[in-house]
C-alpha positions as CSV (number, residue, x, y, z in Angstrom):
1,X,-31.9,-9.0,30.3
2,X,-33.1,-10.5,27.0
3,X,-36.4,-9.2,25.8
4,X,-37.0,-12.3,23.2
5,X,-36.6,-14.4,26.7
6,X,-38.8,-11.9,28.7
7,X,-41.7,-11.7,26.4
8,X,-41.5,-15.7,26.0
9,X,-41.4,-16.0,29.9
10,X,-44.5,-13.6,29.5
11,X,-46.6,-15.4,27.3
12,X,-45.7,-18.7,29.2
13,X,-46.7,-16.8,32.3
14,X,-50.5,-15.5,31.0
15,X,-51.0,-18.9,29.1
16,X,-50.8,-20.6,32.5
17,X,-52.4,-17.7,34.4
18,X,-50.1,-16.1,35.9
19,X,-50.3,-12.2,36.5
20,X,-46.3,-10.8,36.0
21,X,-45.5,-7.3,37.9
22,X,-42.9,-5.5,38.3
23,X,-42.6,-3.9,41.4
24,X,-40.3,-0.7,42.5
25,X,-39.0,-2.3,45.7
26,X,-35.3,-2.3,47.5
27,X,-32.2,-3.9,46.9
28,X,-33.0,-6.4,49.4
29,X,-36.7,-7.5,48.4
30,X,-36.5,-10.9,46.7
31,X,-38.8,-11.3,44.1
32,X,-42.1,-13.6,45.2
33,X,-44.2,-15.9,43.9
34,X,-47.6,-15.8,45.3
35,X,-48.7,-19.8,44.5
36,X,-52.2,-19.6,45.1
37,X,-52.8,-16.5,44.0
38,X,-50.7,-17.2,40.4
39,X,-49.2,-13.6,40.8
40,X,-45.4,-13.2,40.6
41,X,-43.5,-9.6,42.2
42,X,-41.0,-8.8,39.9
43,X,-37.8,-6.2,41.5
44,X,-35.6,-5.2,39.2
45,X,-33.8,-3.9,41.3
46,X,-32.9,-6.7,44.1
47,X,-29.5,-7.3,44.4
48,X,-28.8,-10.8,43.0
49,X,-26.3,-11.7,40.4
50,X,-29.0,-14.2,39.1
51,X,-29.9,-12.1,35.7
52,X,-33.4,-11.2,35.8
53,X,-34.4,-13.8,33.2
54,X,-33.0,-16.7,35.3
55,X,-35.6,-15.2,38.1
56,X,-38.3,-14.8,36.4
57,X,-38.3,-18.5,35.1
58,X,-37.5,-19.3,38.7
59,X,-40.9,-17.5,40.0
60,X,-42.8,-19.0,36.9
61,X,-41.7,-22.8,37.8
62,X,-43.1,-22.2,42.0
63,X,-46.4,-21.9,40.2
64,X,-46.2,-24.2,37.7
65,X,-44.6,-27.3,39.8
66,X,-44.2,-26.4,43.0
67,X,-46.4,-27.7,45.6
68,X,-49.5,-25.9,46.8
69,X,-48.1,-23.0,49.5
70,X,-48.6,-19.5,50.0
71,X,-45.8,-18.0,48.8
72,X,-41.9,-18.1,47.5
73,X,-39.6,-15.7,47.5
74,X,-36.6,-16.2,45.4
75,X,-33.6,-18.1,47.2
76,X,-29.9,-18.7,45.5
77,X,-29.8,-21.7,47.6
78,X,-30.7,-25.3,47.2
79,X,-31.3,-26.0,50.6
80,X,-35.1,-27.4,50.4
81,X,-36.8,-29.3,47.3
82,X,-38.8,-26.7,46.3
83,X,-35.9,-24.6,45.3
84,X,-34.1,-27.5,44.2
85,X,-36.7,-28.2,41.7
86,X,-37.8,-24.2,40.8
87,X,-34.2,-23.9,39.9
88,X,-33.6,-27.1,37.6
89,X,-37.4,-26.4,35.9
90,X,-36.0,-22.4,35.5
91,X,-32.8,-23.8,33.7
92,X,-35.2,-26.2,31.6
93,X,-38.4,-23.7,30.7
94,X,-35.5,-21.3,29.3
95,X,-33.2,-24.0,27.2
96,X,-36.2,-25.6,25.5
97,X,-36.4,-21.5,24.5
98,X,-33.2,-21.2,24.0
99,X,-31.6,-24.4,22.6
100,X,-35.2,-25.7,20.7
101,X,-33.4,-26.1,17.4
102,X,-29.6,-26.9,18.7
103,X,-28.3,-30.5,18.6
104,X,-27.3,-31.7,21.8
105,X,-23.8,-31.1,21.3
106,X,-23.5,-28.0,20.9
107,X,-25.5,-26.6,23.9
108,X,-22.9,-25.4,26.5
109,X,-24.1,-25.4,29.9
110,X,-21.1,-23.5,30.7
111,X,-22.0,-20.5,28.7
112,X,-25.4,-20.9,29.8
113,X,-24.8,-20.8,33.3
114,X,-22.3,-17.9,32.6
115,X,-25.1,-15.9,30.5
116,X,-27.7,-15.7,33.4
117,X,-25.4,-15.3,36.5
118,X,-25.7,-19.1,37.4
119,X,-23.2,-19.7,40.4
120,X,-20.9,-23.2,40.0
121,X,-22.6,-25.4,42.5
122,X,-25.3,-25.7,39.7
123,X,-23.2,-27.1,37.1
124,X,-24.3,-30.5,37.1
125,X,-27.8,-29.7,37.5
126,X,-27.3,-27.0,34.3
127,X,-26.3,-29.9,32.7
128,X,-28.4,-32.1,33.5
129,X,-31.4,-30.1,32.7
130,X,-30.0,-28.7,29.3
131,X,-29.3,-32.7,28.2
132,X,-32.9,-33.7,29.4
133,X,-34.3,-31.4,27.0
C-alpha cells in the first residue's frame, strides 16, 4: 500500500462526498461501493492480488462515473461496462497522481501495472489510460 496514494484517494474521496471505511471482513468479502449512498467498504483483508490502492480508486470511480445503481462490489473482471470503465478511470485517477509531472515517455505502464497487482489482459487499457492523461 502507498500512504501518499491512500491519503490522495482520501481527499479525492471526501471532496466528492464520499464516506471511506474500512471494514474487518473475510478473505472473501469484496470491497463495495454503495453508489447512492457515496459510502465505500474497504477489506483489507479480501484476498485479491489487486493492491489495495488499485481498489480503492476502483470503488471511488463507481461513484464518481458509474451509473446510478445500488451498489458494486469489486470484480477483477471486465465482463460488463461498468467495470470496464471503473477499471480504466482507477488506472487514470491514480496516474494523473502518479505521473502529474512525468513526460509521456517515460511513464511505463508495465511497471505500473506490475506496482498495483494489475493482471495482463489490462495492458492495453493501462496504456491507454496512462497516455490519455
Amino acid at each position: 500500500m502507498h500512504t501518499d496514494l491512500i491519503d490522495y484517494l482520501g481527499f479525492v474521496a471526501t471532496r466528492n462526498g464520499i464516506s471511506v471505511q474500512y471494514i474487518e471482513g473475510k478473505k472473501s468479502d469484496p470491497d463495495v461501493a454503495f453508489v447512492l449512498n457515496k459510502v465505500i467498504n474497504m477489506n483489507p483483508n479480501y484476498d485479491s492480488k489487486f493492491s489495495v490502492d488499485f481498489r480503492l480508486a476502483h470503488e471511488i470511480s463507481h461513484i464518481l462515473w458509474s451509473k446510478p445503481t445500488f451498489l458494486y462490489a469489486f470484480s477483477p473482471y471486465m465482463k460488463n461496462r461498468e467495470e470496464r470503465d471503473a477499471h480504466f478511470n482507477a488506472v487514470k485517477l491514480i496516474a494523473k497522481y502518479i505521473y502529474q509531472e512525468v513526460p509521456l515517455e517515460y511513464r511505463n505502464y508495465i511497471n505500473f501495472m506490475d506496482e498495483f497487482g494489475l493482471p495482463s489482459h489490462f495492458e492495453y487499457m493501462v496504456k491507454e489510460a496512462i497516455e490519455s492523461i
